[in-house]
Every structure is written in C-alpha cells, then in structure tokens.
C-alpha positions in Angstrom: -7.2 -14.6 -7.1 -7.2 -17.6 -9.7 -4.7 -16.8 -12.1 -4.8 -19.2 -15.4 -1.2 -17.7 -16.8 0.8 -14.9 -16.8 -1.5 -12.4 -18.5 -0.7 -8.6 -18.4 -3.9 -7.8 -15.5 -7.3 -5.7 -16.7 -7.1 -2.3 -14.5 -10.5 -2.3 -12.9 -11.5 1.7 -13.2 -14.3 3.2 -11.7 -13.4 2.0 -7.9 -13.7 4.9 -5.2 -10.6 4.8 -2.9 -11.8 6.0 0.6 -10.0 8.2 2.2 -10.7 10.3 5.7 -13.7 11.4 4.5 -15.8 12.8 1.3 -13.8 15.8 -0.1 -15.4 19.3 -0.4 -14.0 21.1 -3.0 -11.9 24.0 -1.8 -10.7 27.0 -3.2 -7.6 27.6 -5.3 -4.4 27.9 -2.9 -5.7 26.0 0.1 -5.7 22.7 1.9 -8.4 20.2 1.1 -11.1 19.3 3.6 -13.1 16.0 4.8 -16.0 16.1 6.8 -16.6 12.9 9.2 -19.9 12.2 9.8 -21.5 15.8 10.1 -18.5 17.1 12.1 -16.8 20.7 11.8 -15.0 20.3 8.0 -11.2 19.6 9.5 -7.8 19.4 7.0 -7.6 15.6 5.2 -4.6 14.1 5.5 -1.8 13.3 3.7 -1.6 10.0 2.6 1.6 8.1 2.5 1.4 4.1 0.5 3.7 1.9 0.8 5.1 -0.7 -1.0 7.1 -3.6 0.5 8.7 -6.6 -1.4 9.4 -10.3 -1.0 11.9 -12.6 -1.5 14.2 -11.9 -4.3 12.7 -8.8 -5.0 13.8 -4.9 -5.4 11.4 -1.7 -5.3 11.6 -2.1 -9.1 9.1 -4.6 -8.6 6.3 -2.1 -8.4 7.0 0.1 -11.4 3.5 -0.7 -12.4 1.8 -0.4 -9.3 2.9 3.1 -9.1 2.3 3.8 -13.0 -1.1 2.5 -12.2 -1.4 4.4 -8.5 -0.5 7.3 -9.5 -3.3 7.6 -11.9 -6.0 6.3 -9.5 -4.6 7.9 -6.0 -4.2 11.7 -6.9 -1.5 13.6 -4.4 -0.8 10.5 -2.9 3.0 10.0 -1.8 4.1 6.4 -3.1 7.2 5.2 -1.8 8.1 1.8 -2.9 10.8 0.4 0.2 14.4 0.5 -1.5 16.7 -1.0 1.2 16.0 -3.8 1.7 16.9 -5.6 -1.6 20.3 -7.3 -0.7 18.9 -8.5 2.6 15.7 -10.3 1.5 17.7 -12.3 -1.4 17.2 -15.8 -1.3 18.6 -17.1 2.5 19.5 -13.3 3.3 18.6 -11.9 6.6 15.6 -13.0 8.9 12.5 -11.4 8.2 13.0 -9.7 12.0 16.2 -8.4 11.0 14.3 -7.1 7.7 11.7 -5.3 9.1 13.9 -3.3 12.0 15.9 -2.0 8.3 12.0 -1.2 6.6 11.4 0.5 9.9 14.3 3.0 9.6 13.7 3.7 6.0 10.1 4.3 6.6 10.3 6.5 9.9 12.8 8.8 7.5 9.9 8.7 4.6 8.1 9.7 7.3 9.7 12.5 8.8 11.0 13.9 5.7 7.1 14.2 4.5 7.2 16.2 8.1 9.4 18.5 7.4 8.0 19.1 3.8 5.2 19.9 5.3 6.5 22.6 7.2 3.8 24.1 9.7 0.5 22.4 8.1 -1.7 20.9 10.7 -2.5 17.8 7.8 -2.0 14.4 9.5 -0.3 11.9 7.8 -1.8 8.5 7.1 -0.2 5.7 6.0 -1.1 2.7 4.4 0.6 -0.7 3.3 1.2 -3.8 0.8 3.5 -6.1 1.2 3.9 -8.6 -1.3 4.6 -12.5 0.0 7.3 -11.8 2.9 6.4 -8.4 2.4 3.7 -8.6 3.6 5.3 -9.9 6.9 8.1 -7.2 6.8 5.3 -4.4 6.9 4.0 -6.4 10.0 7.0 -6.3 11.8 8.0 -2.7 11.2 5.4 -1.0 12.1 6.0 -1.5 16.5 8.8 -0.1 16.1 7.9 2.7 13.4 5.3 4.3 15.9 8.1 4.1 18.9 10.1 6.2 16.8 7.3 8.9 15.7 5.2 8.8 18.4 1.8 7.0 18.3 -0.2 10.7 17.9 1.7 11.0 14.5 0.2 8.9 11.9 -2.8 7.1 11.4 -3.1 3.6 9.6 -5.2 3.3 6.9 -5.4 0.3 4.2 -3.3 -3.0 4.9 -2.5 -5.3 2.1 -1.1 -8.6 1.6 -0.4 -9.9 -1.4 0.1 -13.8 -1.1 2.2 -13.2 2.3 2.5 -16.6 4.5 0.7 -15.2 7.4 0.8 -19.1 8.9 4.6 -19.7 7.5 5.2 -22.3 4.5 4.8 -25.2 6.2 2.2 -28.3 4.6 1.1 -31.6 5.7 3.5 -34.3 5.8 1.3 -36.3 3.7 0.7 -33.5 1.0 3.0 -33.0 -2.1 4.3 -29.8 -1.0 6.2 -31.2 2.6 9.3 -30.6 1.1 9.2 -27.0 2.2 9.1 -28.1 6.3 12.7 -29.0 5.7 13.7 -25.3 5.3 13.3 -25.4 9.0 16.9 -26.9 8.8 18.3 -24.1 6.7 19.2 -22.1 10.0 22.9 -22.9 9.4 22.9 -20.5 7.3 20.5 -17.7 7.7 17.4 -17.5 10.2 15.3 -16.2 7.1 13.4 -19.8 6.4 13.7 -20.9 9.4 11.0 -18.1 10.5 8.7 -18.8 7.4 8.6 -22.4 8.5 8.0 -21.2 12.1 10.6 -23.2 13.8 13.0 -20.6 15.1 14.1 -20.4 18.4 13.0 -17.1 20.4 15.6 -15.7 22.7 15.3 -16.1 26.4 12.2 -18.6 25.6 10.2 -16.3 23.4 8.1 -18.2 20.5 9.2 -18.0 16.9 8.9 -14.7 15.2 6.1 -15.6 13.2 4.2 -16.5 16.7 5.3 -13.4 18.1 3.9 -11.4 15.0 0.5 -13.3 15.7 0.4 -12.6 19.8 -3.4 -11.9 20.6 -1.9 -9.3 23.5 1.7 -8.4 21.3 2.6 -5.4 20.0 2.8 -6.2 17.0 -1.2 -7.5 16.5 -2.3 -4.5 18.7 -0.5 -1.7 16.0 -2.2 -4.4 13.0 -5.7 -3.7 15.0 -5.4 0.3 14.2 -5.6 -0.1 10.2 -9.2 0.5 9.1 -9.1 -2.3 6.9 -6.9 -5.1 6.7 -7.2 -7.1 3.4 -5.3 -10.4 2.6 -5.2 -11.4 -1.6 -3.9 -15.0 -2.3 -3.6 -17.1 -5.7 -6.3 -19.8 -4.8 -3.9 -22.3 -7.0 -0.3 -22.5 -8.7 2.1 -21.1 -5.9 4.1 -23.4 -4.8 5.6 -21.8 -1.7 2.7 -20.0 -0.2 -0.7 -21.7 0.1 -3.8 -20.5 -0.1 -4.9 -21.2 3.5 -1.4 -19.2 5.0 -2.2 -16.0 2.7 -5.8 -15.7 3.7 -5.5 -16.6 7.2 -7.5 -19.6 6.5 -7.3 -22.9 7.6 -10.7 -24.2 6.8 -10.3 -22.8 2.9 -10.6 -25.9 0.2 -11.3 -24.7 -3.7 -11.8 -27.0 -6.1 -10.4 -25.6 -9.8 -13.0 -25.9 -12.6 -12.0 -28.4 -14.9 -12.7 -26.4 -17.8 -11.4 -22.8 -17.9 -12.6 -20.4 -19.6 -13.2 -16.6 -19.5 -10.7 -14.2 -18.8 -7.2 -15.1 -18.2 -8.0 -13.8 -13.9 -10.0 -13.2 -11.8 -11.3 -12.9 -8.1 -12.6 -16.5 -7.1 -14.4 -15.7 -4.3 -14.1 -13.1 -1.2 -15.7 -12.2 1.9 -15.8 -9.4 4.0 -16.9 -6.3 1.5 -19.6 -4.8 1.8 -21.9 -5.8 -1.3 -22.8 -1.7 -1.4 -19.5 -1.0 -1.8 -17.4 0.5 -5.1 -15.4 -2.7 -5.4 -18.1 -4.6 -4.8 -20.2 -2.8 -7.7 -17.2 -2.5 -10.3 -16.7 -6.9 -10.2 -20.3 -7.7 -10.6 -20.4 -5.3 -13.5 -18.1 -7.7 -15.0 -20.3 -10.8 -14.7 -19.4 -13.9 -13.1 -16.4 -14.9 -15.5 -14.6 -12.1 -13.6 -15.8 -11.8 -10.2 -16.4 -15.3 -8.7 -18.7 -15.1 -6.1 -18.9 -13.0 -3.2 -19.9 -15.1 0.0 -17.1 -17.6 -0.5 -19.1 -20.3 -1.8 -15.8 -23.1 -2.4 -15.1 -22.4 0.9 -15.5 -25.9 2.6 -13.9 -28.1 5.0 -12.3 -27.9 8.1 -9.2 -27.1 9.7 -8.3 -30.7 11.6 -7.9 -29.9 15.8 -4.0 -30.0 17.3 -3.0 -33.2 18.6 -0.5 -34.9 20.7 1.4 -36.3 18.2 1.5 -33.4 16.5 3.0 -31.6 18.7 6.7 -29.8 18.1 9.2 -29.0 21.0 12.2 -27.1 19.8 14.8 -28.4 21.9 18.0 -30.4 20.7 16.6 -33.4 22.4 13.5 -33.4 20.2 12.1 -33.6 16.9 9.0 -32.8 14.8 7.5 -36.2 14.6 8.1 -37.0 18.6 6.6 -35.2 22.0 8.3 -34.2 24.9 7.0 -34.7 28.2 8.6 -32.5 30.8 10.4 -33.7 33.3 8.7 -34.0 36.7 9.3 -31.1 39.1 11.5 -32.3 42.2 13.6 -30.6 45.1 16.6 -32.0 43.4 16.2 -29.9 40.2 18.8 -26.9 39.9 17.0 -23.5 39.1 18.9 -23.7 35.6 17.5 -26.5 34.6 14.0 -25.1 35.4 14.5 -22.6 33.9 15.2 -24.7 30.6 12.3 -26.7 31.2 10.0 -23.9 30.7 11.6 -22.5 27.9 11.5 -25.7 26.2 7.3 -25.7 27.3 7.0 -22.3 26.4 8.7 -22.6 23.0 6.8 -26.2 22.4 3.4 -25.9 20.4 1.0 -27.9 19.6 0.0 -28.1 15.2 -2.6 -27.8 13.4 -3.0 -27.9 9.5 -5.3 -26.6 7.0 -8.9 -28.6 5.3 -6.8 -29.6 2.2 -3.1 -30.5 4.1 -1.6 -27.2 2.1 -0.7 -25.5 4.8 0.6 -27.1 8.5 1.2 -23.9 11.6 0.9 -23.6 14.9 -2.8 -23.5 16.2 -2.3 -21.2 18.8 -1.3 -18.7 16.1 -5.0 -18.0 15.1 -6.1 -16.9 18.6 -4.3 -13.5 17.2 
C-alpha cells in the first residue's frame, strides 16, 4: 500500500468474504449451513476476528475497523485484544512476554464463546490481524492458545499483517535508516527492541525470538501453516521503522515511487498471490489503475545480496556485529562447560543477509521458515 498522506481510506464494497463454505439459506430459528464441495450440508462455524495492536497502541485503535467489520462480516464476533496496552508502550515488555498475555486473553474469548454456545455442534474459527508488532504478538500466541484449547477446537482462517516486521527493524549499515540496529543496545532496559532488531539472547542457546518465531520445524511456523490464507500488507514508502521488505517477507522487493503523483490519495501498488478470479481481485481493477497498481508485482526487482563472512553476528560478550568469531579448536583439555558455551555461542551466531534496496538487514536463515 502506497499511501501519499493521511487521507480518511475509500471502503472498497462489493468484496465476498469467504467463509467455510457458500451459505444455504435456512429456515427461521436454525443454525446456518455450508456445503464443502458437494459434501452432506454440515453447521458453519462461528467465526471469531481478531484484532491485535502495536507499539503504543490500545484496542481503541480499531474503532473503525470494527464500525467498518461489522457492516461487511455479519454475526461475526470481533474482539479487538484489550490487555495488552501498558505492556506494548514504547520499551514495555518483550514481544514473548506480550504474546503469552494475548494468549490468555484470547483462550478466555475463546472459551467464553464456548460456553455461549451452550451444546451447538458450530466449530469456531478464528482469524487474525495484527498491526506492526501485532502482527508478531498474534504469531507468538497462538502455540500456546491451541495447548490450552486443544488443537480439535478451533480452526484458523484469515491471517493478517499489517506492516508487522516479520524480518525485525534492522537496515543496512550503509542505508539512512541504520540508526534503528542500535536498539539492539536498548536491552538494559527492556527485551522489547532488542527482539525487533533480532539480537536477543535465547536461553539455554536458543536463537532470538524472532528466529524462533521463523523455525521451518517450530511450533510456532507449523500452527502459522494451518491458516487458509496468510496475507502480509506493507506501506511500499514513508515508514520509518518498518520496511517494506520485513512486512512482506521480501528481501528481493525494490519500488521505485513515481515522481509525479497523482490519483487517489492510496492505493495497492502491486500484490501477488490472488487469484485474478477472485472478489478482491475484481473490486480493484474496477477501479482502474490509479487505485489498484498492478497485480503481478511488476516494481518488484532486484535481489536479496547472499550472507557473508563478514557479515556474520555472534552474540557473545566477546564479539561484536562488525567482527566474526572463529570457535575455538576442540581439544582434550577443554572442560565440558566451556563446550558447552562454545556451541551456544555457534548456535546463537548467524550469518546476515539484507534486502535488494539495503532497507532491511536479518538473519538469512530466517527465510528457510
């Protein structure tokens, strides 16, 4: 999304939301049905959405979104997270810390739906946007929300991100924006940068929690996998914190902004991955190409440069970002503590990579999730 200034956004009607399946009408008095592809007509389910601030923000945030919603998503529950305002101030809590609280408040959303419910044999599904380190709260919950309810209870719909840094903050020492790698050394005073920039220290040797979040074989990517769709939305320009290339998961993203605007005051620059029969789809191009962009990601261009030695970070007090460690050679001589350091300070050591256009600098291993 390109936004030219703060402009009060154009609600784009007509889009069919899917659901579990087409509805049939039903009579007065009873429970709606969906029929999968031909199969016996079986209840729809409940659907439960989400919404999950950022930094600095409160569930007031998404007034709108619900106004909006509610208009658009009819007997859906909306349940904007409330607790976790005082924690994700500015240098609150981590984002770890944040999404064990989300996780409690959403397993009680959950289970009070439940009991609502009473008897009725309606599943519940549940979908998700975060906005900026939302978007990685909503991540982080959700391992622990199905170890609570049982993985049989709920099925996972829509994920959405909404500018979150899926590949931390970080930039290119050589870009404008490298001030934001020295929040790595804001962990006197709370671990919530730190993890944005990807440079905190896992207990007992275990990578930084952003890593962790981006495991191909964790728990965390494996609950991701169950959504139907996961979508990522990102200003293409103008935010100063998250890059483009960290909210959409792409390193090999460059855009070059027009250098006349004109038009509306937004709108979708490019995208990939929608089907070009789909509702979406249909209600952009309806709008022309002042408000849809293009659709195959056409400014999409460079590439992502390859991790290299010296751009390799071990997080060790003996280290530091622009040096490598070698480790020290195995002998008969070394105590097993000290080995056991030595392959926590491998394991935690990772080799960078950084985006086409230097915006965005991460840990490559981080995209084999």
């Amino acid at each position: 999304v390109w936004l030219k200034q703060p402009l009060a956004l154009p609600r784009l009607s007509g889009i069919d939301f899917p659901s579990a399946g087409e509805m049939e009408p039903s009579p007065a008095g009873q429970e709606p049905t969906s029929r999968l592809g031909g199969e016996t007509p079986c209840l729809a389910p409940q659907h439960m959405l989400f919404f999950v601030h950022g930094m600095g923000g409160t569930e007031v945030d998404w007034d709108l979104w619900v106004e909006v919603a509610g208009e658009i998503l009819s007997g859906w529950r909306l349940r904007p997270v409330t607790t976790l305002a005082e924690g994700a101030r500015f240098m609150g809590n981590g984002v770890d810390a944040l999404a064990d609280q989300a996780a409690v408040e959403i397993v009680a959303a959950v289970r009070e739906e439940q009991a609502q419910a009473g008897g009725s044999a309606r599943r519940l599904m549940l979908h998700f946007i975060g906005h900026s380190m939302g978007g990685l709260i909503a991540r982080g919950a959700l391992p622990q929300v199905f170890r609570e309810l049982g993985d049989d209870t709920c099925e996972l719909g829509h994920y959405i991100s909404l500018s979150t840094p899926h590949l931390g903050v970080q930039a290119s020492w050589t870009s404008g924006h490298f001030w934001k790698n020295f929040s790595a050394l804001s962990g006197i005073f709370s671990q919530q940068c730190v993890q944005l920039a990807v440079s905190d220290r896992g207990e007992d040797g275990r990578p930084p929690y952003l890593m962790a979040l981006s495991e191909s074989e964790g728990e965390f990517l494996e609950v991701l996998g169950r959504f139907r769709t996961r979508t990522c939305v990102s200003l293409v320009r103008g935010d100063p914190l998250i890059s483009m290339c960290s909210g959409l998961v792409g390193p090999d993203l460059a855009f070059e902004p027009p250098k006349w605007e004109s038009g509306c005051g937004w709108r979708f620059e490019f995208r990939s991955g929608f089907d070009a029969s789909s509702s979406f789809e249909r209600a952009l191009n309806e709008r022309g190409a002042d408000f849809s962009g293009s659709s195959s990601g056409h400014s999409v261009q460079g590439k992502a440069s390859a991790p290299s030695p010296e751009s390799e970070l071990a997080d060790d007090e003996d280290s530091s970002p622009q040096t490598s460690n070698t480790s020290a050679p195995e002998s008969s001589s070394m105590t097993p503590e000290s080995e056991q350091r030595r392959q926590s300070r491998c394991l935690r050591r990772r080799a960078w990579s950084q985006s086409a256009d230097g915006s965005c600098r991460f840990p490559g291993s981080m995209l084999s999730g």
